[in-house]
C-alpha positions in Angstrom: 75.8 61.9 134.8 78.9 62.7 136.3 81.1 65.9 136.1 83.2 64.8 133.4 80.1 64.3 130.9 78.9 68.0 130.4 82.4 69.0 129.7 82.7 66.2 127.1 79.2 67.0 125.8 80.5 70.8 125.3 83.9 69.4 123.7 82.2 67.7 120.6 79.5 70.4 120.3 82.8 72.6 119.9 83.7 69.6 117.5 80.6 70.1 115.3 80.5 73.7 115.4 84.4 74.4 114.1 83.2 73.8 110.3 80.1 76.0 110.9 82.7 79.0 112.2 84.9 78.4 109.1 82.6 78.7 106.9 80.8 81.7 108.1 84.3 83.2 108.8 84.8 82.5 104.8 82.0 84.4 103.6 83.0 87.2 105.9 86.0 87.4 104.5 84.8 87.0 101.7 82.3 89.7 101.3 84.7 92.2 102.9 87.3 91.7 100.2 84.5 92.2 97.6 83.6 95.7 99.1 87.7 96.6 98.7 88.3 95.4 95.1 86.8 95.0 91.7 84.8 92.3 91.3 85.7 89.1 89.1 84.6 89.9 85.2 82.9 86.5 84.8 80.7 88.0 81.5 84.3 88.1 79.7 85.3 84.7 80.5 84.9 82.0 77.0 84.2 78.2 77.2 87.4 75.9 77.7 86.9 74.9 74.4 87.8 78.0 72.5 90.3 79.1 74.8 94.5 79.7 74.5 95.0 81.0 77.7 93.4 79.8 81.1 93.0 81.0 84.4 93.6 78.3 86.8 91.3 79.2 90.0 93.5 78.2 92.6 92.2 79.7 95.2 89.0 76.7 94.5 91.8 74.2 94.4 93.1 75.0 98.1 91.9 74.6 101.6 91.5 77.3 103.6 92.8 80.1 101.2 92.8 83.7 102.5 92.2 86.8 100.5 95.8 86.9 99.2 95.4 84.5 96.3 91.8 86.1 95.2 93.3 89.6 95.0 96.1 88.4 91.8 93.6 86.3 90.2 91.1 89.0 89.9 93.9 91.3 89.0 95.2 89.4 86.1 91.8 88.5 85.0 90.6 92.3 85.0 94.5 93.2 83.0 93.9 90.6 79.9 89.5 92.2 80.0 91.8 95.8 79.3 94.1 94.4 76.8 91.0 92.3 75.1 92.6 88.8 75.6 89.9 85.9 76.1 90.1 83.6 78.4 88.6 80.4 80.2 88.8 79.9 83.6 88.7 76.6 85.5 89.2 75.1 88.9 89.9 71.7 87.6 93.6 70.8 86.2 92.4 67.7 85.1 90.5 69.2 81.8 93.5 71.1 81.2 95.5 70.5 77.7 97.6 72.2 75.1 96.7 75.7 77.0 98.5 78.9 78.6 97.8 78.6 82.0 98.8 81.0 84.5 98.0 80.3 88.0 99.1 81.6 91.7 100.4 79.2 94.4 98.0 79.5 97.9 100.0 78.7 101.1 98.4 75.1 101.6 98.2 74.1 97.7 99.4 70.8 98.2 97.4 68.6 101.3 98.4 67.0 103.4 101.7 68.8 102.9 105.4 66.8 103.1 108.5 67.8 104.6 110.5 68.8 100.8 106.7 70.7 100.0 108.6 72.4 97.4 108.7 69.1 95.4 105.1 68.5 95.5 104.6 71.8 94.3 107.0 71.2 91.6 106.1 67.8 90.6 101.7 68.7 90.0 103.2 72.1 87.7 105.4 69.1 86.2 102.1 67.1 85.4 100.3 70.0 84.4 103.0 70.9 81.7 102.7 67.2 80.8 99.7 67.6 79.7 100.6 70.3 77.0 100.5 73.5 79.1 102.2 76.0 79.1 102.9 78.1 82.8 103.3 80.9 84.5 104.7 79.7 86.7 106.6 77.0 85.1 108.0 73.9 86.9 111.3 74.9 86.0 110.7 78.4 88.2 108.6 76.6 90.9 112.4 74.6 91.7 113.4 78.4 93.4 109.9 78.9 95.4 111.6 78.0 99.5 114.3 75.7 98.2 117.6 77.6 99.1 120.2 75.0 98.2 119.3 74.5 94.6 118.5 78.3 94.5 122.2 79.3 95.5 123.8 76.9 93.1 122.1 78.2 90.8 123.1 81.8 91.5 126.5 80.3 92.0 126.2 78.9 88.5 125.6 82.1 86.7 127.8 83.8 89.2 125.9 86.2 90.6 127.2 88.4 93.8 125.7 86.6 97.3 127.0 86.3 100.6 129.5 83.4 100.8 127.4 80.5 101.4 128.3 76.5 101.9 126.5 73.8 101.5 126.1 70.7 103.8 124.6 67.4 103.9 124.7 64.8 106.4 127.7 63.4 105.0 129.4 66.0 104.2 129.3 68.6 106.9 132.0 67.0 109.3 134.5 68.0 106.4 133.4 71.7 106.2 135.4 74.6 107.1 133.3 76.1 110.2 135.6 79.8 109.6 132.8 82.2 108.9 132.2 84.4 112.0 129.2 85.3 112.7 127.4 82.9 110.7 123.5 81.7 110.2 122.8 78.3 109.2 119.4 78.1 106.8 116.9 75.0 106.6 117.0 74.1 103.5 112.7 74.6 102.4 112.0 77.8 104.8 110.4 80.9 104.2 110.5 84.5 106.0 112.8 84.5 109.1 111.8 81.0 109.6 114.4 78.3 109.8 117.1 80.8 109.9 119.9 80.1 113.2 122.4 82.9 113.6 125.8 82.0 115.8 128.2 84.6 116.9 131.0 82.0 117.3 131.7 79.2 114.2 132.3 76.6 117.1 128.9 77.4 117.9 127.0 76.6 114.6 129.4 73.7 114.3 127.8 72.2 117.4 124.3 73.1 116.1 125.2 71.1 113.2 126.5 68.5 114.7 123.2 67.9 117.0 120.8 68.5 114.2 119.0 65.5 112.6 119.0 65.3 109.3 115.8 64.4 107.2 116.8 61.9 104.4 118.6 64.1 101.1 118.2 67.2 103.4 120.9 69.7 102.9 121.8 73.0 105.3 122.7 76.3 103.5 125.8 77.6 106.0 125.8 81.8 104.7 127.7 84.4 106.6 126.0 87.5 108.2 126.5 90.4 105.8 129.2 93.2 107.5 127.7 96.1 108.6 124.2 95.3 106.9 121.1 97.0 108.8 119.0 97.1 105.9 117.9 95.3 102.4 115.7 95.8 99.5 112.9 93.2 98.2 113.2 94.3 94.5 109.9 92.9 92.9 110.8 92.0 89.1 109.1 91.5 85.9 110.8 90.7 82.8 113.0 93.4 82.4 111.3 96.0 84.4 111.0 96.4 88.2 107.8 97.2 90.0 107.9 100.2 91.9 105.0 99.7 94.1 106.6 96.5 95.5 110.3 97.5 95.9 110.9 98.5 99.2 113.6 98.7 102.2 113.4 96.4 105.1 115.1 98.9 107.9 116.3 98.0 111.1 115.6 100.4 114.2 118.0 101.5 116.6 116.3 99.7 119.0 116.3 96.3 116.6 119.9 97.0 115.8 120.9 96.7 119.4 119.8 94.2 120.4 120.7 90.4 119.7 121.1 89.4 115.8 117.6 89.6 113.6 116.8 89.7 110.2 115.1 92.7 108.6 111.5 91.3 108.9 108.9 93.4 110.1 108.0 91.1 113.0 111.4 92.3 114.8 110.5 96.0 114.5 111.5 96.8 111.5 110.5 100.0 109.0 109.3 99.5 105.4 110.0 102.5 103.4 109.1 102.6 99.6 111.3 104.4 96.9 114.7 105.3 96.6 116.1 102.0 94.6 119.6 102.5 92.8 118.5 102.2 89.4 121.9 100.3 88.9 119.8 97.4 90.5 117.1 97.2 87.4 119.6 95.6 85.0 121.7 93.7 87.0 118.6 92.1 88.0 117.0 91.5 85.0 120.0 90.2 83.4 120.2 87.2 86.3 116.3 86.6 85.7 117.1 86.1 82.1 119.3 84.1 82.5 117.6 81.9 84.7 114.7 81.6 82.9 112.4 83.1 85.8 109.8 85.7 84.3 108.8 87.3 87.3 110.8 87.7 91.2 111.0 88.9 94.5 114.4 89.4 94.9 116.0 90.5 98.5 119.4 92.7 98.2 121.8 94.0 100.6 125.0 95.8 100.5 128.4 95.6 102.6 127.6 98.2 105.7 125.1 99.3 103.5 127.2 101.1 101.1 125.2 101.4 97.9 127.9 102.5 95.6 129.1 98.7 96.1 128.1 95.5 94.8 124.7 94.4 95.8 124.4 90.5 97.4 121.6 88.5 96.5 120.3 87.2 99.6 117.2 85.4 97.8 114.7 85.3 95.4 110.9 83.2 94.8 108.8 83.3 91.6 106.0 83.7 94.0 105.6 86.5 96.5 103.4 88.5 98.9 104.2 92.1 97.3 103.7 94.7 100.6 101.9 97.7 98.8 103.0 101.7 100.0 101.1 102.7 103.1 98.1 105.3 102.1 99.0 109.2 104.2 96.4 107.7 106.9 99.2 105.2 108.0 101.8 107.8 108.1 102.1 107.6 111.3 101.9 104.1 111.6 103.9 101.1 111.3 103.8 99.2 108.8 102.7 95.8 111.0 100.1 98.0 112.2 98.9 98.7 108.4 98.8 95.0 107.7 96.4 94.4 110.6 93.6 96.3 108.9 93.9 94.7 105.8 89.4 95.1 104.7 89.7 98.7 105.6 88.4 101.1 102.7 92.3 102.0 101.7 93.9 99.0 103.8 96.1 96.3 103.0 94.4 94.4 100.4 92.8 97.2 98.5 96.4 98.7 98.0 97.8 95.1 97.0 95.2 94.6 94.9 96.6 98.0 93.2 100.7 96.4 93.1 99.0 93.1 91.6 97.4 94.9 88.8 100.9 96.8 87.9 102.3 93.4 87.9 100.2 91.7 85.8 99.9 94.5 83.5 103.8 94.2 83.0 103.7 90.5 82.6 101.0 91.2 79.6 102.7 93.6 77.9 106.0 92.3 78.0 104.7 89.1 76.4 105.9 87.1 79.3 102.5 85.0 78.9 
């Protein structure tokens, strides 16, 4: 046996072995979330047969689903138990007809996942509302979920307030104006600070433009920096109403703000604070829901040098979102990155979103909006 066999030998046991790990890692997981929240109320659930409104399980639909899409469904289950709505619940869209399904999108729904993934997503709630159903969310909301090009014309449509904001194509781009200094140049299906290039100099992002290689009926969103902007607000909608416990500021530090051109995410050192949204917000942004047909939003905000008595921009919005909960006292002292990484502790991460998920859904029920 040479020297080269052992290490082979010890490669494919590490082969074998990576299911094994998953799955014990799973049920890890698994029974650490199920010490933090309520459990599931399967003794409410009816047969399919008898049922108007269905849960669709995605989190059984999925590969390799976290926590973060058990904690909603469990939530919205638990709010239509208090309100005494039956339901069926079901992990198969196949059996699916003629029925009010809500359902909540896991990170890796669609496998193996494309380039436009948006599509796919949009396309299966497309088949699903074929069938007779009836979503939350619908097909026509999934269109906004990390598409930002059909997003902004749609907010351009309705003429809502966002930072000026071009769109181009690989025919099109060579005819642009490049005067918008500084400037960031989006991907067109991105999330979080992903796929987001900021340029000091228009020349610059001209350049990048130039040398980027368009994907077939890919488009770039060309935005400019908002002046004087060191801080915006994910507003977390529903209906008509906005959820406290999810609306919070995104702050930059000193330290962030000197130093070369971030967004607001918490992974460059930002601050979350909770509270203290202009209630002049609410029905601005309930009116722009309504009339795009979208039932529940994230929506991100920022003002001109952060002057609140101004207009607010829409920087973005999804019908799906991770909604951060407020920090329990113990984290006072502590960042909010550092909160997130003890998400199974007894008043962590997940227990508190478990909280912000049940306001949500609560809203959703009583509002009607399913």
């Amino acid at each position: 046996m040479t020297l080269r066999e052992p290490v082979r030998l010890v490669a494919r046991l590490s082969d074998s072995l990576r299911p094994i790990r998953r799955e014990v890692g799973g049920c890890y997981r698994k029974w650490s979330l199920e010490r933090r929240i309520p459990s599931f109320p399967r003794d409410s659930v009816v047969p399919l047969s008898t049922a108007t409104d269905v849960l669709l399980l995605s989190s059984r639909c999925a590969r390799d689903v976290g926590p973060q899409i058990h904690i909603p469904e469990v939530a919205f289950a638990r709010s239509l138990v208090d309100r005494g709505r039956t339901f069926a619940v079901s992990d198969d869209p196949s059996t699916l007809f003629h029925k009010s399904v809500v359902w909540f999108l896991p990170a890796q729904f669609i496998s193996p996942r494309l380039w436009d993934h948006s599509r796919q997503v949009y396309e299966w709630a497309l088949g699903l509302e074929e069938q007779g159903n009836r979503l939350l969310c619908s097909s026509d909301e999934v269109l906004y979920w990390e598409n930002k090009v059909y997003m902004h014309r749609k907010l351009a449509e309705i003429g809502a307030a966002s930072p000026e904001t071009r769109v181009l194509t690989s025919a099109t781009w060579e005819d642009a104006e490049f005067d918008i200094e500084p400037v960031l140049i989006k991907e067109e299906h991105s999330a979080g600070s992903k796929g987001v290039h900021y340029f000091a100099r228009s020349a610059e992002a001209r350049e990048f433009v130039k040398r980027y290689s368009f994907r077939p009926t890919e488009s770039l969103l060309m935005q400019e920096v908002v002046r004087g902007a060191t801080r915006d607000l994910r507003l977390t909608m529903v209906g008509d109403r906005m959820i406290r416990s999810a609306s919070f500021w995104r702050i930059k530090t000193s330290d962030t703000s000197n130093r070369n051109w971030t967004t607001t995410a918490t992974t460059y050192g930002s601050v979350v604070k909770h509270g203290d949204v202009p209630e002049s917000v609410v029905p601005l942004a309930a009116e722009y829901l309504q009339t795009l047909g979208i039932r529940t939003a994230g929506i991100d905000l920022m003002w001109i040098d952060d002057d609140l008595s101004g207009e607010p921009l829409i920087l973005e919005l999804s019908p799906y979102y991770q909604p951060n909960p407020p920090k329990p006292k113990r984290y006072a002292d502590s960042g909010y990155k550092q909160f997130k990484k003890e998400p199974y502790a007894k008043d962590g991460y997940f227990s508190q979103q478990y909280l912000v998920y049940s306001e949500i859904a609560a809203a959703i029920l009583d509002q009607g909006l399913f």
